[in-house]
NUKOLLUM-833680 format. One line per 2 residues: number of its first residue (from 1); their letters; for each residue y, z, x of N, C-alpha, C. Coordinates in steps of 0.001 Angstrom, whole numbers, padded with zeros to 6 digits, m for minus. Example, Ala and Ser with C-alpha at 12.3 -4.5 7.8 and 13.67 -1.06 7.14 Angstrom:
// NUKOLLUM-833680
1> AS> m005690:007800:013190:m004500:007800:012300:m003300:007800:013200 ~ m002250:007080:012850:m001060:007140:013670:000030:007870:012900
This chain:
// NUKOLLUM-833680
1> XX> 007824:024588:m035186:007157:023940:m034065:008049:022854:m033448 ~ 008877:022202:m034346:009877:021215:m033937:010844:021390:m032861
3> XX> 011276:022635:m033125:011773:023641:m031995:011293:023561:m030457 ~ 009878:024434:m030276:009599:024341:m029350:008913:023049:m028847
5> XX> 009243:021845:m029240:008602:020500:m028598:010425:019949:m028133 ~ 011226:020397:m029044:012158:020110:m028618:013026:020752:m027081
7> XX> 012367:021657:m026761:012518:022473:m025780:012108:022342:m024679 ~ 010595:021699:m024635:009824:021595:m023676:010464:019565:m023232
9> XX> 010680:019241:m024512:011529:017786:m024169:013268:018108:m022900 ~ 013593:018775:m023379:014694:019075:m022746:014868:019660:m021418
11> XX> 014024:020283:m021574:012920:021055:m019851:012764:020135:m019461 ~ 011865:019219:m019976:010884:018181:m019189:012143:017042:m018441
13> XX> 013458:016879:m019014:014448:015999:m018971:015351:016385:m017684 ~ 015018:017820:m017600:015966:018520:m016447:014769:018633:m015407
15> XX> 013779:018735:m015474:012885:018276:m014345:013102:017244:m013287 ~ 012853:015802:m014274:012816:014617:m014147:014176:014498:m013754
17> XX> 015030:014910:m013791:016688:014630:m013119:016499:015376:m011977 ~ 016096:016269:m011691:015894:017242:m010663:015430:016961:m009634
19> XX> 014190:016012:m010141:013029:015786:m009322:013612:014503:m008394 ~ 014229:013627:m009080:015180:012653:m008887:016181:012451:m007920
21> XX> 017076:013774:m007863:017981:014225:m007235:017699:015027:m005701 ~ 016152:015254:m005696:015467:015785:m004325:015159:014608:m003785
23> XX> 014725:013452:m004072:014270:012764:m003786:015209:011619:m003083 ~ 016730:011854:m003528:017815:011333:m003031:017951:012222:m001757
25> XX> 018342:013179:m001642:018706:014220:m000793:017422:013995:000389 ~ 015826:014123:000135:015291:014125:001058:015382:012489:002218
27> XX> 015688:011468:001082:016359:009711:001690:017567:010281:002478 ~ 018319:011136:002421:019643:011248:003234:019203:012143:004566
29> XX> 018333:012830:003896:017970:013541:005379:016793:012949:005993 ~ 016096:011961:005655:015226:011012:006340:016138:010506:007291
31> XX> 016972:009796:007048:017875:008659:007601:018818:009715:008225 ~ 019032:010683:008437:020740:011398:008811:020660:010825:010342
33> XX> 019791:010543:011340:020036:009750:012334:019807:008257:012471 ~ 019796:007882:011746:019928:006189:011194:020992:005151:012012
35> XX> 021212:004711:012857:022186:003564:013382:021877:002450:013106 ~ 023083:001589:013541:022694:000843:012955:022160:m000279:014232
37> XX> 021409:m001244:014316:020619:m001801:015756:021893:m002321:016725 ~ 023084:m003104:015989:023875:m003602:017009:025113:m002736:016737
39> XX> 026610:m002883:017432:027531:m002464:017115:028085:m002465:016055 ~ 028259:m003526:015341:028658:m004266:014563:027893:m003817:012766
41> XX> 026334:m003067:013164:025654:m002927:011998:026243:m001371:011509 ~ 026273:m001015:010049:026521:m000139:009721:025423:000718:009702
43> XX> 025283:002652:009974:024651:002970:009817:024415:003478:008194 ~ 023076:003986:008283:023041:004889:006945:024001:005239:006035
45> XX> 024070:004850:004914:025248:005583:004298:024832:006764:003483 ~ 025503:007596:003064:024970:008979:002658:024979:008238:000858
47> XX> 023556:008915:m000111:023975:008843:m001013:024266:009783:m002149 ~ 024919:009779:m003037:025228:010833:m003934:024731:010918:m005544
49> XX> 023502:011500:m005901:022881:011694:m007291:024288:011860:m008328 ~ 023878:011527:m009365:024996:011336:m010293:023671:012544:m011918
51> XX> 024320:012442:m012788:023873:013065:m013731:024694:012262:m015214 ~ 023579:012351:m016015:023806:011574:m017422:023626:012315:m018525
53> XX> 024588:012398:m019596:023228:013311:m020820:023633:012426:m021745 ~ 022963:011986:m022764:022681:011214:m023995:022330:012271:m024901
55> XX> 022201:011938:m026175:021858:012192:m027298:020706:011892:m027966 ~ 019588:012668:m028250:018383:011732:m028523:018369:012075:m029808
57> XX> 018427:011114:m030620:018379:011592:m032352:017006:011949:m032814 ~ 015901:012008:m031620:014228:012150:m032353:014131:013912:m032529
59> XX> 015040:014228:m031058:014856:015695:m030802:016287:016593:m031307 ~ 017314:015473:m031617:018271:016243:m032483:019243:017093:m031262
61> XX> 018818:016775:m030030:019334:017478:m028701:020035:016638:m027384 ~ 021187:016925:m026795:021076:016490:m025539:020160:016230:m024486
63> XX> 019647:015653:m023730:018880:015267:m022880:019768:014956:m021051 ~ 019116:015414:m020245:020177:015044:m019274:018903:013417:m018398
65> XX> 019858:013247:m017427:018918:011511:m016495:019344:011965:m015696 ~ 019298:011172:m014495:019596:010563:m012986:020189:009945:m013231
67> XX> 021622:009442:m012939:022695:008578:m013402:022176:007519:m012467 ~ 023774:006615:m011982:023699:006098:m010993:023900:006804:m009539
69> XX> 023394:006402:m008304:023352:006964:m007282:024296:006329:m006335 ~ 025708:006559:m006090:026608:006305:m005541:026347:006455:m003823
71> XX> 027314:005344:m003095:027202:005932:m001652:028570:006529:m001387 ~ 028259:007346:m000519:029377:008731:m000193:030326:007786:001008
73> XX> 031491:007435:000625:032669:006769:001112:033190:007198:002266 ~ 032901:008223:002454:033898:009057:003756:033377:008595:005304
75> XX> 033956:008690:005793:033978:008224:007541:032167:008395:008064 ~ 031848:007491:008803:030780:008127:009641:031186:008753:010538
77> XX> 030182:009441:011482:030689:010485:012620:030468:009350:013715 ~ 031383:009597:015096:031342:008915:016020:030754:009541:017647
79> XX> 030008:009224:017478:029688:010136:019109:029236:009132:020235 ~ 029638:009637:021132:029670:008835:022378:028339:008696:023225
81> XX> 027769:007718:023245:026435:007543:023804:026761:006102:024482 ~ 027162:005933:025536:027799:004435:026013:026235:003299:026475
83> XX> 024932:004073:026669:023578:003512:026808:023250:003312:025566 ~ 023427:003704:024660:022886:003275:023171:022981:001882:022711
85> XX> 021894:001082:022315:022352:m000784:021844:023238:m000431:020728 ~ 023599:000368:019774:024709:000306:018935:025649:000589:019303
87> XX> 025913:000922:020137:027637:001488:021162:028629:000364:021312 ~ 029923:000683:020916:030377:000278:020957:030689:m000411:022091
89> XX> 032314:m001194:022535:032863:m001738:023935:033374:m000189:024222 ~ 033816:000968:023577:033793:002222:024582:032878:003212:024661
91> XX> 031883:002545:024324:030508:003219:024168:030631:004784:023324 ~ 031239:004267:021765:030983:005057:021048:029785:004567:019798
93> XX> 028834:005441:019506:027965:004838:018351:028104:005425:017152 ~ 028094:004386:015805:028778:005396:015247:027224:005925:013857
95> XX> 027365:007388:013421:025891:007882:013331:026341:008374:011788 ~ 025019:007904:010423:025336:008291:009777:026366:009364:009172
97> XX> 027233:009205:007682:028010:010724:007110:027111:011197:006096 ~ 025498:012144:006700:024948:012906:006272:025116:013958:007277
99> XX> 025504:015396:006571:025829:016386:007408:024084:017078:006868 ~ 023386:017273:007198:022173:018436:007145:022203:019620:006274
101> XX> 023282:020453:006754:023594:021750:006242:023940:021373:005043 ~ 024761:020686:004240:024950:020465:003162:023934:019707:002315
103> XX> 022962:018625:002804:021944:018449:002088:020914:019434:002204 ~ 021028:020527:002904:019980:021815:002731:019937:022679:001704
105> XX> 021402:022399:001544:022296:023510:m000153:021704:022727:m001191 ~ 022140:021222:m001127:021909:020866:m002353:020354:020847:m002820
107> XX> 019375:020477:m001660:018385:020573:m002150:017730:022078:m002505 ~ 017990:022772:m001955:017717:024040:m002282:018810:024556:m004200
109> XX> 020021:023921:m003816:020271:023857:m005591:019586:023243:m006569 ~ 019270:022085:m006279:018472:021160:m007081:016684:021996:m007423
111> XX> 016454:022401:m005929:015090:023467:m006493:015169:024070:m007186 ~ 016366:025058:m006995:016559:025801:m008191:016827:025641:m009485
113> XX> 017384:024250:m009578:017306:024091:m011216:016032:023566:m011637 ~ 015415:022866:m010876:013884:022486:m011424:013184:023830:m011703
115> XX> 012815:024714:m010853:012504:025818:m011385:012817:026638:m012217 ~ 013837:026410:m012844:014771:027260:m013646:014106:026337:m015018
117> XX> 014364:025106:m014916:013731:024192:m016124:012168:024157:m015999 ~ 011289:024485:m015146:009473:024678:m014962:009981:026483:m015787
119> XX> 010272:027450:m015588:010410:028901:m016041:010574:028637:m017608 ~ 011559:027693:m018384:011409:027287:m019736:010505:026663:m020395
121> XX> 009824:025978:m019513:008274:024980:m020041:007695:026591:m020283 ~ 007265:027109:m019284:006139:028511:m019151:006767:029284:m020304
123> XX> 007556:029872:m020271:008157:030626:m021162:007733:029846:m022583 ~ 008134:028772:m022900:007947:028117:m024705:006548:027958:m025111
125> XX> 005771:027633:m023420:004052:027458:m023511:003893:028553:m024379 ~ 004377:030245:m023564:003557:030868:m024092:004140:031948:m025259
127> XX> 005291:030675:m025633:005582:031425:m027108:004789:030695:m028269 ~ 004467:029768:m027580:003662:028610:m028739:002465:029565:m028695
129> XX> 001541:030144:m027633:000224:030428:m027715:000377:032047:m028346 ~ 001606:032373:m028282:001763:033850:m028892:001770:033500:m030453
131> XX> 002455:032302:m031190:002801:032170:m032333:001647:031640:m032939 ~ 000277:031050:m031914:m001052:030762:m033004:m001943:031731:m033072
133> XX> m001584:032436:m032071:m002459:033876:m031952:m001734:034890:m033161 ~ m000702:035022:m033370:m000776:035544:m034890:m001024:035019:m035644
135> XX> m000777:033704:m036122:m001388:032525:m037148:m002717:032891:m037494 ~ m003819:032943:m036420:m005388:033153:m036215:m005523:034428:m036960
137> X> m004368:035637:m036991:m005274:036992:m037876:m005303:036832:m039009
């Protein structure tokens, strides 16, 4: 039985990182048109989920987290809107470095591993309810 609690711990761990990591991704695509009010203010910065695994000596198993959540360093994009209050003196504004298409992948990767770790909960559920149902004859 130690087994399968240890399983459903480890599931439950890749959830909770998962769940974590959408929740970053959907903040980047909240904000992907984010400026900043004057010239001078920075917009949005993109951020980037990180991943942790520890050792838990109760379950005898790796465990993975949500690390720290880094901001993504690379250039913002610059586009020219010379009426915009964030525009520059050549009326460029400059607009978050969240590209869309790529937070569409990741969150759609990240679904997929949550589901992939919800398919191991279901699966151990119903090896546990298979293993008392022979117990019971």
């Amino acid at each position: 039985m130690a087994d399968f609690l240890s399983t459903l711990a480890i599931a439950a761990s890749g959830l909770r990182a998962q769940s974590g990591r959408m929740r970053v991704i959907s903040e980047n695509l909240a904000n992907a048109d984010s400026t900043g009010q004057t010239p001078t203010d920075d917009p949005y910065r993109r951020q980037i989920p990180s991943f942790t695994s520890s050792f838990d000596r109760a379950l005898g198993a790796e465990i993975v987290r949500l690390g720290r959540i880094m901001p993504d360093t690379s250039d913002f994009e610059m586009r020219l809107e010379p009426g915009h209050p964030a525009a520059d003196a050549n009326g460029y504004v400059r607009y978050p470095n969240v590209n869309p298409l790529i937070e569409a992948v990741d969150l759609q990767e990240a679904q997929r591993s949550y589901d992939a770790n919800l398919n191991v909960i279901t699966a151990t559920r119903d090896m546990v309810e298979s293993t008392i149902a022979i117990l019971k004859r």
